[in-house]
N, CA, C and O of each residue as an XYZ file, in Angstrom:
312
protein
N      21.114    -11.069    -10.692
C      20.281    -10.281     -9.796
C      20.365     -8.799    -10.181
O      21.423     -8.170    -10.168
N      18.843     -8.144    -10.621
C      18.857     -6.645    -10.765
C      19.587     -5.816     -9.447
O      19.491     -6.417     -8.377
N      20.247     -4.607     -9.417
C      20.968     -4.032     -8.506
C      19.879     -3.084     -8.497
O      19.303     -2.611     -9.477
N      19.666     -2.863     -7.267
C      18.443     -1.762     -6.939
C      18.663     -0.897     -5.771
O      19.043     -1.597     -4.832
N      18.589      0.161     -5.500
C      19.039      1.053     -4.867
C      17.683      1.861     -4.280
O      16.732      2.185     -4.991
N      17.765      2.059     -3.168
C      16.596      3.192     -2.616
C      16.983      4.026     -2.171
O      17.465      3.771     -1.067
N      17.081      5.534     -2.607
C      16.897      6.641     -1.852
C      15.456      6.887     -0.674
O      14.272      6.816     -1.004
N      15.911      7.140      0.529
C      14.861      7.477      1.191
C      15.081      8.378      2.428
O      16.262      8.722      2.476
N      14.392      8.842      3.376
C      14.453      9.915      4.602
C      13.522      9.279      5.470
O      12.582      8.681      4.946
N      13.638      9.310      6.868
C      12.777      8.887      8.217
C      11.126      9.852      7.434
O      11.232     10.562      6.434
N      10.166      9.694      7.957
C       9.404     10.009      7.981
C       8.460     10.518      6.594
O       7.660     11.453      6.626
N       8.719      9.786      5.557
C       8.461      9.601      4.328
C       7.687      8.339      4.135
O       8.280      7.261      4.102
N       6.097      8.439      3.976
C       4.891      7.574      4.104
C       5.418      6.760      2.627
O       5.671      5.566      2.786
N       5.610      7.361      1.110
C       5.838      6.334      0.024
C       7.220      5.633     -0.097
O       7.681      4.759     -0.830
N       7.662      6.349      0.881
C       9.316      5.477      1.335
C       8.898      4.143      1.456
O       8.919      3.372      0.496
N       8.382      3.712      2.984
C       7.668      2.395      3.525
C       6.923      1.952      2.284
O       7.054      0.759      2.009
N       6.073      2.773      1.384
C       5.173      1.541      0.648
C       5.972      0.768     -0.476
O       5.681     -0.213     -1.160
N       7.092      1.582     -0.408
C       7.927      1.233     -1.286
C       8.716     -0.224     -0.998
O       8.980     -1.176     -1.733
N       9.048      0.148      0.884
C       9.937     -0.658      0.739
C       8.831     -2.194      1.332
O       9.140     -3.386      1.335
N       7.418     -1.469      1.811
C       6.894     -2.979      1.515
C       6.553     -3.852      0.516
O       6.481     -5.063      0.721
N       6.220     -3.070     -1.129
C       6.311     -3.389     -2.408
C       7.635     -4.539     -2.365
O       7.476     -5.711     -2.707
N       8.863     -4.018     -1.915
C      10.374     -4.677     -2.338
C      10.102     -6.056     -1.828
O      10.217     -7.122     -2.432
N       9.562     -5.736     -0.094
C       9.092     -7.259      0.636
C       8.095     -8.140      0.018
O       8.232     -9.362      0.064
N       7.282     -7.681     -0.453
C       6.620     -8.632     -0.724
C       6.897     -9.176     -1.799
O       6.447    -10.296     -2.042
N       7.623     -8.575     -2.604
C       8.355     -9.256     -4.054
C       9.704    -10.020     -3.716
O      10.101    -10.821     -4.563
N      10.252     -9.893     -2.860
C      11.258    -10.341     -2.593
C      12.370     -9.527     -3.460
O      12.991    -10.154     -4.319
N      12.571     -8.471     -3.305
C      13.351     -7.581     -4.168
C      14.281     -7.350     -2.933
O      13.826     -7.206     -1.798
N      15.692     -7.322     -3.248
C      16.896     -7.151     -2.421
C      17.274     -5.952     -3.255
O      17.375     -5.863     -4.478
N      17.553     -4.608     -1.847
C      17.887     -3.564     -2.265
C      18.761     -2.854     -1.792
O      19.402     -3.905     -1.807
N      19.501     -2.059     -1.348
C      20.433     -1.157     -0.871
C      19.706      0.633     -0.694
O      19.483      1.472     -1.567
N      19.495      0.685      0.853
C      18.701      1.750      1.582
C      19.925      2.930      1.437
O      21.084      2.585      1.664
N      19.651      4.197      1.088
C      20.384      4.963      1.500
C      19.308      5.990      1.897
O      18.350      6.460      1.284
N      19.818      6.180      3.181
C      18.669      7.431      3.773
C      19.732      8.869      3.527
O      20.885      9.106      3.890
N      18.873      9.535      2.854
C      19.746     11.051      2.328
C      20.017     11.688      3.639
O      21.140     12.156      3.821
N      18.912     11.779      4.796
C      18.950     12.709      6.302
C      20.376     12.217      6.991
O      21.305     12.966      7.297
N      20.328     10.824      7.156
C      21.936     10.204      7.468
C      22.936     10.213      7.007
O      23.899     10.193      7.774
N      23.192     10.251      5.415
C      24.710      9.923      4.879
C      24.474     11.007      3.355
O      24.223     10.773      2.173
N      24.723     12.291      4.201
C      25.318     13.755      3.209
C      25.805     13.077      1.564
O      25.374     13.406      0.459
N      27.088     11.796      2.003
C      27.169     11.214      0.269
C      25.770     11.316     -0.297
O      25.379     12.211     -1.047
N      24.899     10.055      0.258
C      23.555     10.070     -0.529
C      23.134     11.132     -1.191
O      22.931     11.224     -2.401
N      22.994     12.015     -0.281
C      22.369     13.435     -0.742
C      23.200     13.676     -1.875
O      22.758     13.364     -2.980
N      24.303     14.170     -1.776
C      24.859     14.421     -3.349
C      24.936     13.534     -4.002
O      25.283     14.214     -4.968
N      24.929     12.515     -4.407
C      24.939     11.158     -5.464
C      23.321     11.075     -5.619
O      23.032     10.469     -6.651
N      22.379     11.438     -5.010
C      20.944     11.762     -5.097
C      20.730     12.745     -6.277
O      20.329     12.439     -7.400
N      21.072     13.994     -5.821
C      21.284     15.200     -6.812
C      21.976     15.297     -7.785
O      21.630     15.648     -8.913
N      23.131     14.955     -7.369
C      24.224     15.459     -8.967
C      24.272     14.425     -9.770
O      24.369     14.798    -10.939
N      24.236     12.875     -9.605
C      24.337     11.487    -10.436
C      22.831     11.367    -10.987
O      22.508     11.201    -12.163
N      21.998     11.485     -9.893
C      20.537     11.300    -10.669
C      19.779     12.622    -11.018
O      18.862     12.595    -11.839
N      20.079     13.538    -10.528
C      19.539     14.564    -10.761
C      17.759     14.484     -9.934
O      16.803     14.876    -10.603
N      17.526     13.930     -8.433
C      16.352     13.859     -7.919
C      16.705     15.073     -6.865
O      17.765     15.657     -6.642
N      15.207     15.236     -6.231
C      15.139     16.117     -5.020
C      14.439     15.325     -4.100
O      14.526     15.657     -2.918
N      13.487     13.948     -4.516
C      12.786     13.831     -3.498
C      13.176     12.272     -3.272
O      13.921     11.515     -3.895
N      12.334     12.099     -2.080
C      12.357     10.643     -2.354
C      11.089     10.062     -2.145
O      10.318     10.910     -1.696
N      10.536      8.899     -2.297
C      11.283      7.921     -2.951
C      12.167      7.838     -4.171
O      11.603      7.796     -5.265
N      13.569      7.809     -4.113
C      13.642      7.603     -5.655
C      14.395      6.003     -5.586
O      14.900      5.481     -4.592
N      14.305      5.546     -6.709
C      14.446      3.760     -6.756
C      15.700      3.838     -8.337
O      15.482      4.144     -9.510
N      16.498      3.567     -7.889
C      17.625      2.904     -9.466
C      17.401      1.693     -9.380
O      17.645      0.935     -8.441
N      16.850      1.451    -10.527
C      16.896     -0.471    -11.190
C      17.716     -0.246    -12.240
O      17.483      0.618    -13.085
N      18.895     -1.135    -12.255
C      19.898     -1.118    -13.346
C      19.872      0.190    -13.215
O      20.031      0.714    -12.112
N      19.603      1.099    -14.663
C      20.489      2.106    -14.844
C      18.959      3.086    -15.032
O      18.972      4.089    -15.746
N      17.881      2.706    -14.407
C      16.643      3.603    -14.742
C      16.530      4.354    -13.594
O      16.677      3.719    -12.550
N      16.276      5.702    -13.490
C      15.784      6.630    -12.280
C      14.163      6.379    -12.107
O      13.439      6.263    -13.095
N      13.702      6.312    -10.864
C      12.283      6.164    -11.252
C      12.162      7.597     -9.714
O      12.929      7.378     -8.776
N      11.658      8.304     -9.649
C      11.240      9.586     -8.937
C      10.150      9.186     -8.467
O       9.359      8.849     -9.348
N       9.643      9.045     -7.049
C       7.800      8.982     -6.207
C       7.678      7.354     -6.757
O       8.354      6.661     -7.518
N       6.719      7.188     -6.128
C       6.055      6.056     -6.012
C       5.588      5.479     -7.437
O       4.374      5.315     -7.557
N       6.185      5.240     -8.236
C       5.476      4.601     -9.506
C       5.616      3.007     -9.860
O       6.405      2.546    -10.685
N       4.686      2.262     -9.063
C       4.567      0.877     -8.793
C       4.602      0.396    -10.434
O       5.275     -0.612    -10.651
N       4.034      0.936    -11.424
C       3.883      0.309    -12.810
C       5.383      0.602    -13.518
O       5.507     -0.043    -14.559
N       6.306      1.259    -13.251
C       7.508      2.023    -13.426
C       8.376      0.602    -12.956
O       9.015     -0.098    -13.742
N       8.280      0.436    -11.952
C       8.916     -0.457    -10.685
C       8.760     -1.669    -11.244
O       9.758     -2.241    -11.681
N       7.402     -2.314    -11.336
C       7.235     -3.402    -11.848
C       7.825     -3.427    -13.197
O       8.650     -4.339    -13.146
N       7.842     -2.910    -14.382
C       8.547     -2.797    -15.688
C       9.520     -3.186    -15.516
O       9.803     -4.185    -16.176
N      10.342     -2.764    -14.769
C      11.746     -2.721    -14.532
C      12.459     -3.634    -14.033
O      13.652     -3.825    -14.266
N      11.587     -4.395    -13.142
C      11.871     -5.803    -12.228
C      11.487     -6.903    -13.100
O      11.940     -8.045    -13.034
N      10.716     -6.520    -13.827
C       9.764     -7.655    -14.629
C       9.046     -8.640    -13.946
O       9.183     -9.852    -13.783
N       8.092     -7.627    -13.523
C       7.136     -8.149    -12.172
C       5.783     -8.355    -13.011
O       5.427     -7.370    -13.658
N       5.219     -9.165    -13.064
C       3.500     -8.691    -13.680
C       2.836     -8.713    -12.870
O       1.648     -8.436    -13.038
């Protein structure tokens, strides 16, 4: 099983499309909301080097915003 990780914050519209993308693929992921858990925020910044979110780790790839063709690559979704 790919290890997949979501950075995300309350009130972030490509957060949700993201994480309905995960549902409907059946992709099992691990939520970290940066606004709740300060770790996130720095393991956000200093490990990946992001500012925003959505950001998505598959295996060992950063993917930054919403990039469904990025996402799919990575999952090996067609």
């Amino acid at each position: 099983m790919t290890n997949v990780i979501l950075y995300t914050q309350p009130d972030c519209p490509p957060c949700k499309i993201v994480k309905l993308f995960f549902k409907e693929n059946k992709i099992t992921y691990t939520e970290k909301d940066i606004r709740a858990d300060s770790t996130a925020m720095i393991e956000l910044t200093n490990k990946y080097g992001s500012y925003s979110t959505p950001t998505v780790i598959i295996k060992d790839e950063v993917i930054i915003g919403f990039e469904i063709d990025k996402m799919k690559k990575a999952l090996s979704i067609d």
